[in-house]
N, C-alpha and C positions, 0 to 999 in steps of 0.2 A: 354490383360490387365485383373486382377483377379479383382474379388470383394474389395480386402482390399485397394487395388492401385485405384481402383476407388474413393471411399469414401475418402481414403486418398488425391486426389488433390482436390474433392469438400469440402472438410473440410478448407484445406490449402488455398484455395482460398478464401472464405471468409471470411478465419483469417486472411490474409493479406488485403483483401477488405474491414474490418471493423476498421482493423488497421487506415487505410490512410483516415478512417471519422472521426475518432477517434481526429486525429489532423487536419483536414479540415471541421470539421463543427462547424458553426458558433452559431449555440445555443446548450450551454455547456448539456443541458437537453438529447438533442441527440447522441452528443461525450458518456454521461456514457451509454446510450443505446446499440450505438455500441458497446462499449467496454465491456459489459455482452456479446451482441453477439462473440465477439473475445473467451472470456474467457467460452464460453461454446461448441465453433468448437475446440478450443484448450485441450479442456478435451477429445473430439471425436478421435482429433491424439495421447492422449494418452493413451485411449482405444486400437485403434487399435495397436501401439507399445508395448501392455501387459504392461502398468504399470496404473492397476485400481487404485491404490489406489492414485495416485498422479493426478487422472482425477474426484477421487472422493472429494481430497481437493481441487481439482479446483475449481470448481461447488459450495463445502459448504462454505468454506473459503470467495473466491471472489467474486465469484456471488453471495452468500446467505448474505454476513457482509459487504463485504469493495464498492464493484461498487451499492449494496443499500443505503448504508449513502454514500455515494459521491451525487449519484440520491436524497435523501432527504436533503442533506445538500445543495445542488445545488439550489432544489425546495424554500426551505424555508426557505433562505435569499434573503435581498434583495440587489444582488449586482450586481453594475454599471460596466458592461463588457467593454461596450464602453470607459471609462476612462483605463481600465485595454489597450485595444488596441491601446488608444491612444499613450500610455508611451511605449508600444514595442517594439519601433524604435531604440530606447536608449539602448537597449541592443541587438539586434543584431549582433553585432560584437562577441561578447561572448558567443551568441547561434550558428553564423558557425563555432566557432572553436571550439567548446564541440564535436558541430555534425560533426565536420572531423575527430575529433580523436579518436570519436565511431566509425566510418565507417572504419578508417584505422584498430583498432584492431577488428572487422571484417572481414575485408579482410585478416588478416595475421591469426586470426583463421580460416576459412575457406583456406585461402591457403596450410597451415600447409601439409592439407593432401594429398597435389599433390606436395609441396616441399621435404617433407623427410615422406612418409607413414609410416616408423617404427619408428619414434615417437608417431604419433596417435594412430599405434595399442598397445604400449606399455604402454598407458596409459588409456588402457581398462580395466575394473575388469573383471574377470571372472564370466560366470553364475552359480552360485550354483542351482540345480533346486529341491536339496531337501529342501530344505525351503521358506517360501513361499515369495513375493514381499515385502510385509510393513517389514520384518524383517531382509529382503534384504537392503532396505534401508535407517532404520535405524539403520543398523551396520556399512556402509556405510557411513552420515553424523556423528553420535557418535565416530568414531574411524579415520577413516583416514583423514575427511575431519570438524574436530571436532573444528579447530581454525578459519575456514573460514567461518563455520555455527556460532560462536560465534560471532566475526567480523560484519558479515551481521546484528545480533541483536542490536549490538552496534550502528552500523551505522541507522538505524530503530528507536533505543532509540533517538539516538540526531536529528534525524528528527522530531519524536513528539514531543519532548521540546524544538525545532527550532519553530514548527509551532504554539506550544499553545504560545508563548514567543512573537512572530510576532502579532498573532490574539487576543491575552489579550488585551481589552482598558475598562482602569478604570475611571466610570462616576464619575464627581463632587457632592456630593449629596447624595451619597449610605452609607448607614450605613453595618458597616462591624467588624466581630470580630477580638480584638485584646485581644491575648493572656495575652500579658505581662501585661496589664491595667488591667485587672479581675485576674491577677496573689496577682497585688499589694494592691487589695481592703483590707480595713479591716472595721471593724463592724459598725465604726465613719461614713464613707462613703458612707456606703452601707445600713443601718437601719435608717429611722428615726420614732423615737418616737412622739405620736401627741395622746394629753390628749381631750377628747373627752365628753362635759356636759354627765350628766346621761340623756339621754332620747331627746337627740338631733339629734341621728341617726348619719349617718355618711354625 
């Protein structure tokens, strides 16, 4: 066994082994813990594969923005988990069949390439090796794979305005701007005049 196959299964192993805390532990605080652990052995296998610069947005991207505000957003609210496990029962049904029918294309990706091998290698790029990785792959997403990079953004977009639309609750009480009311002000409305003695001060 060489050096990179070494490192390579101790990497591999505790990206799967931080995976499976990831959704088995019970305080969410340590689930985002793990899950930086994952996402920084998973930058390690993409070191070792030669692709630095997708190991280097690993690390800044996930580990540096997204798995820290999950960790502080986590931290600092205060939300009732136990209510949240209580109601999960109720949907259950709809989580094994999500997760059969990830597992089955899975399996038929992975199968793929003991079923018909000259599919898989035929949908290999070629290595160009005079230029260098980042502009490898991004001629790569920009050009061939340009509608499915699009796609994923979209899909990304209506997630965030899924989850602020879900997470918005508007208190009773709150004064707040409205547009079209300060649109329609006019002078009568908005000024009043107030005659004031000489020497009475205000």
């Amino acid at each position: 066994m060489t050096l990179p196959e070494f490192f390579f299964y101790i990497f591999a192993a505790i990206t799967v082994a931080s995976a499976v805390m990831v959704i088995s532990s019970r305080n969410p605080v340590h689930s985002v813990l793990f899950l930086i652990l994952a996402f920084v052995n998973s930058a390690g296998i993409f070191m070792l594969a030669g692709a630095e610069f997708l190991a280097l947005i690993l690390i800044v991207v996930y580990v540096g923005a997204v798995a820290v505000l999950f960790l502080f957003v986590v931290m600092m609210l205060d939300v009732d988990f136990g209510a949240f496990r209580r109601g999960a029962l109720q949907y259950m049904p709809v989580g094994i069949l999500v997760a059969a029918i990830v597992l089955l294309e899975l399996l038929l990706v992975a199968g793929s390439t003991f079923v018909s091998p000259e599919l898989a290698a035929g949908s290999v790029l070629p290595i160009d090796g005079t230029i260098t990785n980042t502009r490898a792959l991004g001629q790569v997403i920009y050009t061939r794979y340009v509608f499915l990079f699009e796609g994923a953004g979209l899909v990304l977009l209506v997630a965030m305005i899924g989850a602020i639309v879900l997470t918005l609750h508007h208190k009773q009480g709150v004064k707040r701007q409205d547009i079209g009311e300060q649109v329609r002000r006019s002078p009568e409305t908005s000024i009043e005049v107030v005659k004031i003695k000489s020497g009475s001060g205000l």
